[in-house]
N, C-alpha and C positions, 0 to 999 in steps of 0.2 A: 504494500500500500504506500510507503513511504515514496519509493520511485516511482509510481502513478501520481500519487500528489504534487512530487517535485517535478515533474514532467508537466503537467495541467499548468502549473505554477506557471515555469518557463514560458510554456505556449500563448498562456495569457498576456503574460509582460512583453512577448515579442510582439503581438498583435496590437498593444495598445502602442506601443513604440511607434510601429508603422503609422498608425492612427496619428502620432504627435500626439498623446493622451499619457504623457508618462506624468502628470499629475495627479491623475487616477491610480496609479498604480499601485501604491500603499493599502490603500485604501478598498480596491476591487482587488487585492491578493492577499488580503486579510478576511474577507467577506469570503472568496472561494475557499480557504482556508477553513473557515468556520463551516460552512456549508457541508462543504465533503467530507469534512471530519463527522460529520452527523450522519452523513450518507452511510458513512462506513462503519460506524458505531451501532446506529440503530434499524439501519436498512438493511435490504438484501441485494446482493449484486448480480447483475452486471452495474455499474456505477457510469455515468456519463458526466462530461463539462461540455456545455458551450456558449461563447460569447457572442453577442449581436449587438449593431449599432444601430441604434434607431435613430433617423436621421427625417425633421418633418419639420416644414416653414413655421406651421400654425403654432407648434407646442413646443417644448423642451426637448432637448435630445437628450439621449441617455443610451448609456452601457448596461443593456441587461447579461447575467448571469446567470446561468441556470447549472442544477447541479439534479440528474436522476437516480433512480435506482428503483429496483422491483420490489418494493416493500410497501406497507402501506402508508397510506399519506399521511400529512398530522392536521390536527384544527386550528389552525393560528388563531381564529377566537380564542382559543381555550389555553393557547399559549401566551395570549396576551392577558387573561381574565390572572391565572397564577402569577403574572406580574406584578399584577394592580392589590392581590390581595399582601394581607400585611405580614404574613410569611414567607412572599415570595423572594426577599431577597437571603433568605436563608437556607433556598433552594441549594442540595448541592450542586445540580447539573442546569442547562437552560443557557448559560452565559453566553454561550456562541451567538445565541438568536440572538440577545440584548447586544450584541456588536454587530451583527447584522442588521438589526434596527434603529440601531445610533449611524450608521455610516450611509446606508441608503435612502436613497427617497420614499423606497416603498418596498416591497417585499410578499411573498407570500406562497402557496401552495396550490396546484393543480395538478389534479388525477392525468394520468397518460394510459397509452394501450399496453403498457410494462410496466405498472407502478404510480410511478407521481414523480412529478419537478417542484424541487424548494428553486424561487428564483428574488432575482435581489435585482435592482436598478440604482443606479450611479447616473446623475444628470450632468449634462456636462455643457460648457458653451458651445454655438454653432461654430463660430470663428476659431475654435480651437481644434477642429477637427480637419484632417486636410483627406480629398476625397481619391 
């Protein structure tokens, strides 16, 4: 797992380079980081990464992330409700999401035809993105 992680790593950081998005970089290799380690923790594999740039005049642009696997999905309601209540920060596990939701714009979960994608977005300026 370790050399699948550091290999996804790399892939992403060379992608966001070519992008001129190495601003992001910290930031969207801590979030996949956090992600796939959950993948691989709590999921079943096959495990998947991929990065997309959503690029649109009207809205924001953003670098989504996504991270799958064949397990079942989770309820981010219900991850976010253990948040709010007042033992939730004495949780021993969860931390990943809570840096996954500090770093993103948005975040969350969708069923697939193998499982479910945890996915995270990172908005970035248009002018900083070179096509």
């Amino acid at each position: 797992m370790a050399s699948t992680a550091a290999g996804a790593r790399a892939a992403i950081g060379r992608c966001l380079a070519q992008w001129h998005l190495e601003t992001l970089a910290d930031d969207a290799l801590l979030v996949l980081t956090e992600m796939l380690s959950n993948a691989v923790r709590h999921g079943t594999p096959p495990w998947g990464v991929r990065m997309w740039l959503f690029c649109d005049e009207a809205r924001p642009w953003y670098v989504r992330l996504e991270v799958d696997d064949a397990g079942p999905g989770i309820d981010v309601d219900v991850v976010r409700a253990r948040w709010r209540h007042p033992s939730g920060f004495l949780a021993e596990g969860g931390r990943g999401l809570r840096i996954v939701d500090a770093l993103a714009s948005s975040w969350g979960d969708e069923p697939s035809a193998h499982g479910h994608t945890v996915w995270a977005q990172l908005e970035t300026e248009p002018g900083r993105v070179s096509r």
